[in-house]
C-alpha positions as CSV (number, residue, x, y, z in Angstrom):
1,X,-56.1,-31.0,-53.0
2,X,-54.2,-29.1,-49.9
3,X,-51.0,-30.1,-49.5
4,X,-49.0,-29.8,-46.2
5,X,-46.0,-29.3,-45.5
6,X,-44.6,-31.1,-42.0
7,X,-43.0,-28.3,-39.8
8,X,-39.4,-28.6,-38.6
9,X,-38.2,-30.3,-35.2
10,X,-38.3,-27.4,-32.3
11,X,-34.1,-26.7,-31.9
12,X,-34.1,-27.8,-28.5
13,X,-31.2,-25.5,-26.2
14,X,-28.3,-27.1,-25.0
15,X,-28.0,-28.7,-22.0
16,X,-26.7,-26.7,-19.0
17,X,-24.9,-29.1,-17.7
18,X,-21.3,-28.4,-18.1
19,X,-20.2,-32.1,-17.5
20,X,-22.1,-33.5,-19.4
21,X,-20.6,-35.7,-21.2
22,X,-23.0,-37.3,-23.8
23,X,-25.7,-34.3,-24.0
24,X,-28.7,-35.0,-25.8
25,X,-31.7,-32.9,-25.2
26,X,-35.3,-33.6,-25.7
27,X,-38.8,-31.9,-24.6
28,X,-40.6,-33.4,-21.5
29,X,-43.5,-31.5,-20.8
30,X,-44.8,-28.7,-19.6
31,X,-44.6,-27.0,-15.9
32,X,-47.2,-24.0,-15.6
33,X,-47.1,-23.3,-19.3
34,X,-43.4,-22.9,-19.9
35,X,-41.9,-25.9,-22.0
36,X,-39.2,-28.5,-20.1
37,X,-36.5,-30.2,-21.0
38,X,-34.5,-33.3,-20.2
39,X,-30.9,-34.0,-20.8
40,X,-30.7,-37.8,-21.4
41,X,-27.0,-38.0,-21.2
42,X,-27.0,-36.8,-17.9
43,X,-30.8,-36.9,-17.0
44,X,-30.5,-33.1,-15.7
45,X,-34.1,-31.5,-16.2
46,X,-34.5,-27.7,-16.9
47,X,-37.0,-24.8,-18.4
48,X,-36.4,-22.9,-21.2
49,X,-35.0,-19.8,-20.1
50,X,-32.1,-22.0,-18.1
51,X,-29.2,-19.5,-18.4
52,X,-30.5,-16.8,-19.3
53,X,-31.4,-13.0,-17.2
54,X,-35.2,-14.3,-17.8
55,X,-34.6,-17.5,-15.7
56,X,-36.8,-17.7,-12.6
57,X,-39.0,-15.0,-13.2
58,X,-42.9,-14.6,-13.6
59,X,-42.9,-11.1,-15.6
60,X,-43.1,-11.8,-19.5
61,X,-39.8,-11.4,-21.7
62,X,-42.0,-8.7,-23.5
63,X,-43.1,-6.7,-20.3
64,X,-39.5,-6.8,-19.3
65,X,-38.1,-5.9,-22.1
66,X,-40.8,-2.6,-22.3
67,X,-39.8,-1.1,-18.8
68,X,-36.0,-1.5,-19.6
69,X,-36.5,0.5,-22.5
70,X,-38.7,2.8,-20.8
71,X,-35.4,3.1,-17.9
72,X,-33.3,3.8,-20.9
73,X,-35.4,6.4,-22.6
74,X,-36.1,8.0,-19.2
75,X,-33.5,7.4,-17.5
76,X,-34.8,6.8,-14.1
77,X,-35.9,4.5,-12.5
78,X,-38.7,6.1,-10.4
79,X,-40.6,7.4,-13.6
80,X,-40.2,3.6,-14.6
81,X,-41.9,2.6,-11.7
82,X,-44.7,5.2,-11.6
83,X,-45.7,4.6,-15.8
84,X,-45.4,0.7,-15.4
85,X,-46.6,-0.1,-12.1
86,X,-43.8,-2.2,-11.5
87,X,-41.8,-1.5,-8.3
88,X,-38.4,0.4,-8.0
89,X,-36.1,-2.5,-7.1
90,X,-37.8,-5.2,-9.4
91,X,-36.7,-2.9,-11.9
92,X,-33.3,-2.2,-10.6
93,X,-33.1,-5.9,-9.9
94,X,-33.5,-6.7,-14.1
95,X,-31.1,-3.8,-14.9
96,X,-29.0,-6.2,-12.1
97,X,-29.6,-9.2,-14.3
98,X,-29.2,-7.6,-17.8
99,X,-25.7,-6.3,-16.4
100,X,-24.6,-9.4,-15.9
101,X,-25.9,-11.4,-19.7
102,X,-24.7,-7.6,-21.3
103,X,-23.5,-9.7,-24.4
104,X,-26.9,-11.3,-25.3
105,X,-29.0,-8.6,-24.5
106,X,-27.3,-6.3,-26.5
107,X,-27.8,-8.5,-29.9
108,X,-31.7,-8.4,-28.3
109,X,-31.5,-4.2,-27.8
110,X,-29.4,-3.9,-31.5
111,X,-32.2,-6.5,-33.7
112,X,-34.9,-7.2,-31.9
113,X,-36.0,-3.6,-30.5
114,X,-34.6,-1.7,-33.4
115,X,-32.1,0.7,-31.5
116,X,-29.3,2.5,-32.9
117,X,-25.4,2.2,-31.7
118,X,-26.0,5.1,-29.7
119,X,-29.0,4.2,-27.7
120,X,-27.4,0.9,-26.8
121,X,-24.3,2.9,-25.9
122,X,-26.7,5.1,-23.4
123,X,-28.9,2.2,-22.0
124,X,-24.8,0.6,-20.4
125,X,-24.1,4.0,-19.5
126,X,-27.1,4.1,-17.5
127,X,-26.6,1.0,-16.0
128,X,-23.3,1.1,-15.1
129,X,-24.1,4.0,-13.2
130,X,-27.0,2.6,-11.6
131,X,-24.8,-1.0,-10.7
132,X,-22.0,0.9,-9.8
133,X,-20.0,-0.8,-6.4
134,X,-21.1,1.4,-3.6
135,X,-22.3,4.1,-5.5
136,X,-25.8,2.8,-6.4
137,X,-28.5,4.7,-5.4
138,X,-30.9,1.5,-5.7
139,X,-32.5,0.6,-2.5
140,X,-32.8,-3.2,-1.7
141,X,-33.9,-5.2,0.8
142,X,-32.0,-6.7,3.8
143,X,-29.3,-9.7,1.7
144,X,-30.0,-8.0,-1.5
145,X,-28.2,-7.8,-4.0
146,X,-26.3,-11.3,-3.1
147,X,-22.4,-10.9,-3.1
């Protein structure tokens, strides 16, 4: 006779609500395949990637992740753009975003892609120089990047 084993409760994140004073988070749904939460202390609703560089956009984690590496191991970000088909400032946009959750991302470049000390060392380097104050040589459109 097969026995099974019940699987254990998804960890649900925390809820981004910094008042919040009772935070209780449980799934509600779904919202164009992307799992939703609900806050029922403070009834604040949010997606998954709430908080983090991947919040509001459509490219997958994994596809993102590939052309950053590929900026890294290149170092520009016009032979980025011409291998992955993505354009120039989308690109320069997530180096924007991975800037600004360095932290994180670099527990995700160290474990999860396999890099060495060095190679994380190189990928800041190269983004510092590319997010450099008045300096940067990325292009964006009128508004962009916000202040």
């Amino acid at each position: 006779m097969r026995q099974t084993t019940p699987c254990p409760p998804c960890p649900c994140p925390p809820c981004p609500n910094p008042d919040c004073q009772q935070p209780h988070v449980v799934r509600n749904g779904h919202m164009s395949g992307h799992q939703r939460y609900r806050c029922l202390g403070c009834g604040a609703w949010f997606g998954e990637t709430e908080g983090t560089p991947l919040y509001r956009l459509r490219t997958p984690p994994e596809e993102i992740a590939r052309v950053l590496l590929l900026v890294m191991r290149r170092g520009s970000l016009r032979a980025a753009e011409e291998v992955t088909g993505h354009n120039y400032e989308t690109i320069g946009h997530w180096l924007h975003l991975a800037a600004r959750h360095a932290e994180a991302l670099t527990q995700v470049l160290v474990h999860d892609l396999q890099l060495s000390t060095l190679e994380v060392d190189e990928f800041w380097s190269f983004v510092r120089r590319r997010t450099a104050p008045g300096q940067s040589p990325i292009r964006w459109r009128t508004g962009w990047p916000p202040r």
